[in-house]
C-alpha positions as CSV (number, residue, x, y, z in Angstrom):
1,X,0.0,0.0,0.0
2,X,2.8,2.1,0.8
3,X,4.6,1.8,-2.2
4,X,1.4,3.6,-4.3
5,X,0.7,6.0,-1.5
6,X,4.0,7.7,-2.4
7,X,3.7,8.2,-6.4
8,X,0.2,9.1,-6.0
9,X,1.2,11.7,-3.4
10,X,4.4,12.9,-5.7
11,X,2.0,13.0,-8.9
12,X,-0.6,15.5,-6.5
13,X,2.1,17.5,-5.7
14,X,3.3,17.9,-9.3
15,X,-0.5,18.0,-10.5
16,X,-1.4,21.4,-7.7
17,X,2.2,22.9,-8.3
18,X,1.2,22.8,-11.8
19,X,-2.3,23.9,-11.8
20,X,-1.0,27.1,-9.7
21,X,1.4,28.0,-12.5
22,X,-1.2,27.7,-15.0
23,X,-3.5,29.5,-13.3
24,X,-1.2,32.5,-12.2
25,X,0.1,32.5,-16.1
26,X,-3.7,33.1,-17.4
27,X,-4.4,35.7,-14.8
28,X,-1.7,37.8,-16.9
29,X,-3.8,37.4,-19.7
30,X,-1.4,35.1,-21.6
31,X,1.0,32.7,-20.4
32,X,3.7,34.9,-19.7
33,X,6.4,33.2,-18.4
34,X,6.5,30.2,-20.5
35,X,7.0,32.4,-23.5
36,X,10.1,34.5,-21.3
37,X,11.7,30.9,-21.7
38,X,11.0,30.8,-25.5
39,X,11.8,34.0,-26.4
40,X,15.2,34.4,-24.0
41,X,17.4,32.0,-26.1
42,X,16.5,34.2,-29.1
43,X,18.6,38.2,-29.6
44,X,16.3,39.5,-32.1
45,X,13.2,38.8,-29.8
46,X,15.5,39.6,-26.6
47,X,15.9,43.3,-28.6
48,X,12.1,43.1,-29.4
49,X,11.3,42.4,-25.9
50,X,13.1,45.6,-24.2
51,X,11.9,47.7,-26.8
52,X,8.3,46.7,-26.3
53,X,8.6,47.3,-22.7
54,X,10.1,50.8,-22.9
55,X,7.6,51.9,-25.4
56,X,4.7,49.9,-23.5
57,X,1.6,51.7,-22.2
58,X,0.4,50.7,-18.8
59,X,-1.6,48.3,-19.5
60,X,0.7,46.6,-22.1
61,X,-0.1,48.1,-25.3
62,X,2.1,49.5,-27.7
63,X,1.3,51.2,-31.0
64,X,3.6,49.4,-34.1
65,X,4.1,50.2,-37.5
66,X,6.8,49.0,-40.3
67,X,8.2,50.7,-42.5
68,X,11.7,50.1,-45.0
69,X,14.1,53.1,-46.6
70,X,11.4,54.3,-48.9
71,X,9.8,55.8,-46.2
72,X,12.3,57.2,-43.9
73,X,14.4,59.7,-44.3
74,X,14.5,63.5,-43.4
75,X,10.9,64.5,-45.3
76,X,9.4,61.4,-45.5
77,X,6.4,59.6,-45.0
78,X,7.8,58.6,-41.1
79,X,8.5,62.2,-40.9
80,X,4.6,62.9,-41.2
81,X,3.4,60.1,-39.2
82,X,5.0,61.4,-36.4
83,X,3.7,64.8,-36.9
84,X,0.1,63.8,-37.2
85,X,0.6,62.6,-33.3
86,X,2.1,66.0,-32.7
87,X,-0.9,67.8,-34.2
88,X,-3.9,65.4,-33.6
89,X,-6.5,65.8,-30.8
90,X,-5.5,63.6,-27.9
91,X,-2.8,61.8,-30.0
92,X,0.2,63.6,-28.3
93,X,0.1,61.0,-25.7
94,X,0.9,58.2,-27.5
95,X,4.2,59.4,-29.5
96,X,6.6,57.5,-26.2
97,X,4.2,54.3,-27.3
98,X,5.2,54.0,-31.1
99,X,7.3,51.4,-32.1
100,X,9.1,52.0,-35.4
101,X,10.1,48.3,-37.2
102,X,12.5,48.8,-39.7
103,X,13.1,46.5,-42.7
104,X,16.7,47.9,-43.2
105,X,19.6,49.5,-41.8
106,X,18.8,52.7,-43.4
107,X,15.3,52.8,-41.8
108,X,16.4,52.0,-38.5
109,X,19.2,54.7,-38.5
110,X,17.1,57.6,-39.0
111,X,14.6,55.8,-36.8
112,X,16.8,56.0,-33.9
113,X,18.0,59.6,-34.8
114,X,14.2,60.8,-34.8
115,X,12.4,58.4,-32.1
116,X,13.6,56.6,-29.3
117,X,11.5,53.2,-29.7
118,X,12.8,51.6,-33.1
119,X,13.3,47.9,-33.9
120,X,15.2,46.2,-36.8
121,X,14.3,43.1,-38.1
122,X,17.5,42.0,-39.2
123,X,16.4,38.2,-39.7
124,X,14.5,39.1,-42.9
125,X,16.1,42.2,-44.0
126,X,18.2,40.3,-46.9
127,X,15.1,37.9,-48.2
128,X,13.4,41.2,-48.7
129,X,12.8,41.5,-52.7
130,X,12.0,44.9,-53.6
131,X,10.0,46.1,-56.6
132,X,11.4,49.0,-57.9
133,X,9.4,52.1,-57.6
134,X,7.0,50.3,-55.5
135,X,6.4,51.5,-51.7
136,X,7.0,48.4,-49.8
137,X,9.1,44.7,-50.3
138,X,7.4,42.0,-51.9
139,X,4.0,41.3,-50.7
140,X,4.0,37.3,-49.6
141,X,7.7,38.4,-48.0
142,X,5.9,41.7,-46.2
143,X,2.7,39.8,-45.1
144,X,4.6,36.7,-43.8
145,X,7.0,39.0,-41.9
146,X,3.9,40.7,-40.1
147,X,2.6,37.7,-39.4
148,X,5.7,36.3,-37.8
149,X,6.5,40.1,-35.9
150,X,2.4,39.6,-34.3
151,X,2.7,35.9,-32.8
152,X,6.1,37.2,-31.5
153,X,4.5,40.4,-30.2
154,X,1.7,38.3,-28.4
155,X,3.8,35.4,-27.2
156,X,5.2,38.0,-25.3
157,X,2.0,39.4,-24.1
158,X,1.6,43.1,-25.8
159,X,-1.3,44.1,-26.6
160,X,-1.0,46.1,-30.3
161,X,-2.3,48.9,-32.9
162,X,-0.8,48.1,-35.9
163,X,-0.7,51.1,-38.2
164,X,0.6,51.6,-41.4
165,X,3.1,54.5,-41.6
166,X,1.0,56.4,-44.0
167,X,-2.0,56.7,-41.9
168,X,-2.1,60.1,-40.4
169,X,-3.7,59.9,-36.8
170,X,-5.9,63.1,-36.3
171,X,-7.8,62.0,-33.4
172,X,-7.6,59.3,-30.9
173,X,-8.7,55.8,-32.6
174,X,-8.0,54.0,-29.3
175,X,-12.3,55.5,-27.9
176,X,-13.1,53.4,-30.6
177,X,-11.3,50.2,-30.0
178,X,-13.0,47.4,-28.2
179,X,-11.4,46.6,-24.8
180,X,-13.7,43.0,-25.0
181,X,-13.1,41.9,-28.5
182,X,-9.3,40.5,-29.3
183,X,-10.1,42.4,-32.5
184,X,-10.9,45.8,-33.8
185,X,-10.0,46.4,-36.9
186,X,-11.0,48.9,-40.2
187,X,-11.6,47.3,-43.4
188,X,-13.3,48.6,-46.9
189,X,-14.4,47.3,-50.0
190,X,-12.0,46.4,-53.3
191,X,-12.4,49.5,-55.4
192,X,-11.1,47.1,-58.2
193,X,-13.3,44.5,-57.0
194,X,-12.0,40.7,-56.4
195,X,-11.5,40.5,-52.5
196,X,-14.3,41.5,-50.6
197,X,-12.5,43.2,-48.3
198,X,-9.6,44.9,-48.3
199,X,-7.0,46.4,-45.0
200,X,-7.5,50.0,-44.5
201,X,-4.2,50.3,-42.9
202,X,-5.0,49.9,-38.6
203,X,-6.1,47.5,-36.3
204,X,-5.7,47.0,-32.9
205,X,-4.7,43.2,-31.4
206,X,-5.6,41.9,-27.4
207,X,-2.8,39.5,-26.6
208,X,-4.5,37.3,-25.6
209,X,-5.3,33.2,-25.8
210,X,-7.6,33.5,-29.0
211,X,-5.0,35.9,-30.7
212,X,-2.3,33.6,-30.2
213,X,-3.7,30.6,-31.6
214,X,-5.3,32.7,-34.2
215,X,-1.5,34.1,-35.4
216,X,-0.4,30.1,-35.1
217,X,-3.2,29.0,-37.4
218,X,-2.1,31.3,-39.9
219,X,1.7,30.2,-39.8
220,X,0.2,26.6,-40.9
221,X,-2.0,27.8,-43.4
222,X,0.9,29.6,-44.8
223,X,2.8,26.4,-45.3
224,X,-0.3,24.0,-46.4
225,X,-2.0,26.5,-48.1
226,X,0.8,29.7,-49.7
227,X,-2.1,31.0,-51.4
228,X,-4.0,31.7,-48.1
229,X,-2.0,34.7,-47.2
230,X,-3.2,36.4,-50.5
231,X,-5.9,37.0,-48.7
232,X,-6.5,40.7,-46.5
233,X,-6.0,40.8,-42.8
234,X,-9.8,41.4,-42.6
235,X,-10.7,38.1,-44.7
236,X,-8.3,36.1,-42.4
237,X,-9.8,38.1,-39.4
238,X,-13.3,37.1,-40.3
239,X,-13.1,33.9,-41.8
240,X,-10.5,32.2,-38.8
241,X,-12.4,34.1,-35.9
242,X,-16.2,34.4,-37.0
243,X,-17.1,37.6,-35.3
244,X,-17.5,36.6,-31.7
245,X,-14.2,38.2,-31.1
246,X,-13.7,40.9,-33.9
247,X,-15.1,44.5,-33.8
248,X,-15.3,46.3,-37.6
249,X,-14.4,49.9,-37.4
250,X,-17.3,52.5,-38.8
251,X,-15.7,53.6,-41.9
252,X,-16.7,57.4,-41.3
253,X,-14.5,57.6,-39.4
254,X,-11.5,56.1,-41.2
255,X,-11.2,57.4,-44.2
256,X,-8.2,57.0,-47.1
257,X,-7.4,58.7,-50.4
258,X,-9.8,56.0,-52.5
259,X,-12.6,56.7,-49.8
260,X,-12.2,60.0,-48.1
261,X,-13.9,60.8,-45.0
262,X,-15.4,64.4,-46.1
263,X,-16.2,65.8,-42.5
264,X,-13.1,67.0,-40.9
265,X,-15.3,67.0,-37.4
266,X,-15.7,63.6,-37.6
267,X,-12.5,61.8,-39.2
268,X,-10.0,60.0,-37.1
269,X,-7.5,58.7,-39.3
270,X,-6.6,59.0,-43.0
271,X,-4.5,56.9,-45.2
272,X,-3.1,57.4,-48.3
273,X,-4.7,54.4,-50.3
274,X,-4.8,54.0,-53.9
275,X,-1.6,55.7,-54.1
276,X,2.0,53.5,-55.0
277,X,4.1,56.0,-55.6
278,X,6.1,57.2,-52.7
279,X,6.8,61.0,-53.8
280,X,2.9,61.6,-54.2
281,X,2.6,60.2,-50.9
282,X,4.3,62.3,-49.1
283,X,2.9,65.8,-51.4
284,X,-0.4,64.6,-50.6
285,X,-0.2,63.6,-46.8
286,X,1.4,67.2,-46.2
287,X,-2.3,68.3,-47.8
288,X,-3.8,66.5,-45.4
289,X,-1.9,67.5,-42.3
290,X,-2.0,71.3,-43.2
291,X,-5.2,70.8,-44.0
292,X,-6.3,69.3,-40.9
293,X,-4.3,72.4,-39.2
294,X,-6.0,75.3,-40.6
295,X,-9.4,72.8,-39.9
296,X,-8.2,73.0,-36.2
297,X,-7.3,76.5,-36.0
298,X,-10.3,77.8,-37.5
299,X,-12.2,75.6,-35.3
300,X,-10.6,76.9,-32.6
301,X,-12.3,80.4,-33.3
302,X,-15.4,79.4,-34.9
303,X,-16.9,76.3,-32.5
304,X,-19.7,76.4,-35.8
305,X,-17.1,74.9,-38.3
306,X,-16.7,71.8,-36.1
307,X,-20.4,70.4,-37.4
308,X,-20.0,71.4,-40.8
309,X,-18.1,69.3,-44.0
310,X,-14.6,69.8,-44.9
311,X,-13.7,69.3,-48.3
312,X,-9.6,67.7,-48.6
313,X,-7.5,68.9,-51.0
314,X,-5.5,65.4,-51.1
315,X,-5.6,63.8,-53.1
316,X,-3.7,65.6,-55.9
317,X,-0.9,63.2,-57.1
318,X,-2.4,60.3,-56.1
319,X,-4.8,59.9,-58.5
């Protein structure tokens, strides 16, 4: 009797001792210190890890965006970005909670010279095939990338707004982010037709258990089905998750060059969609941003204005 009295009392110990840890590692909202263990014997995600935490919010959210040498350098599209944050309503705030992820070396230098949070992937920076004249790397390269960057982000239990770097934040998209949903995220329609959705540049990610395995799934499908990945974060988002966890943005108040949101009172963000070439990029996002400051200013002295349309002058060049 003696002899199974001991195992069974060795296997309870082991059985509560584990139960504890598992219970303590959901009550962080992901399993935190199993994925310290994973992500230690790794530098990139070690260098990933310290910047996350010194760009974090409080409650463990961090703003992202990625971006190569096409769109940083002294007048850029990174150059803007930032600035929208410095002349938004209630955007100011988050500028010490953007994390800059460079593609290249040239990125990340003038990263670090402009902002203090910046990341370079430098695991994918030489498989990244450019297309000349074209704003970003290859697409299934880009999208895998992401992909990769958001488990990674998660495993380590950061909550995320992923924004391109041509969206210009004019007000504060965070009032309309879902603190339930592990998804909240602003899609539009094809104006070319085809997909039935397309990304409209931001969404914002819970770390959480249904994120991760949802960011897993995808690494899969990517190698049982390549094709898969063609497919817009907001078809993924759907499709994998079915809607019990996703929140889809209202589109008035997201707007982008192929869709513009017309009132300026109302109008959070705005991208520069529909629009490949980099140098009309950054002519027409200065449109917008001293648009939206002579919006603000005459606001400022006339509250009428703030109920009435705005007409943009962007977009010019990208047309």
């Amino acid at each position: 009797g003696s002899r199974l009295i001991k195992p069974a009392v060795a296997f309870l110990i082991v059985f509560v001792v584990c139960l504890l840890f598992y219970r303590s590692s959901i009550a962080t909202g992901v399993t935190g210190k199993k994925w310290l263990l994973n992500f230690q014997s790794n530098s990139e995600s070690r260098k990933l890890f310290q910047v996350l935490r010194s760009a974090s919010m409080e409650d463990r959210t961090v703003i992202l965006t990625i971006l190569d040498e096409t769109l940083a350098s002294p007048g850029s599209v990174l150059d803007l970005f930032l600035e929208s944050f410095r002349i938004g309503q209630k955007t100011q705030k988050f500028l010490n909670h953007i994390v800059v992820v460079a593609l290249d070396n040239q990125a990340y230098q003038y990263c670090i010279s402009i902002h203090p949070h910046c990341f370079q992937l430098t695991s994918v920076t030489s498989k990244l095939a450019k297309r000349k004249g074209s704003t970003s790397p290859d697409h299934l390269t880009l999208k895998i990338m992401r992909l990769d960057l958001f488990l990674e982000v998660v495993k380590l239990g950061y909550n995320f707004a992923f924004t391109e770097a041509d969206v210009m934040w004019l007000r504060n998209p965070f009032e309309h982010f879902d603190s339930v949903k592990t998804v909240t995220l602003a899609c539009g329609s094809n104006p070319q037709g085809g997909t039935p959705m397309i990304d409209k540049g931001l969404f914002f990610m819970k770390a959480d258990e249904i994120s991760f395995e949802f960011l897993k799934i995808l690494r899969f499908e990517r190698v049982l089905f390549p094709n898969y990945l063609d497919n817009s974060i907001c078809v993924m988002v759907t499709h994998k998750l079915k809607g019990y966890s996703v929140k889809h943005l209202d589109m008035t108040y997201f707007g982008g060059f192929c869709e513009p949101s017309k009132n300026m009172s109302k109008v959070y963000t705005m991208q520069s969609t529909c629009c490949d070439n980099v140098k009309s990029k950054v002519h027409d996002l200065r449109l917008v941003l001293d648009d939206w400051i002579n919006f603000t200013a005459q606001v400022s002295t006339n509250a009428s204005m703030g109920t009435s349309p705005f007409t943009w002058r962007a977009p010019k060049k990208c047309v």
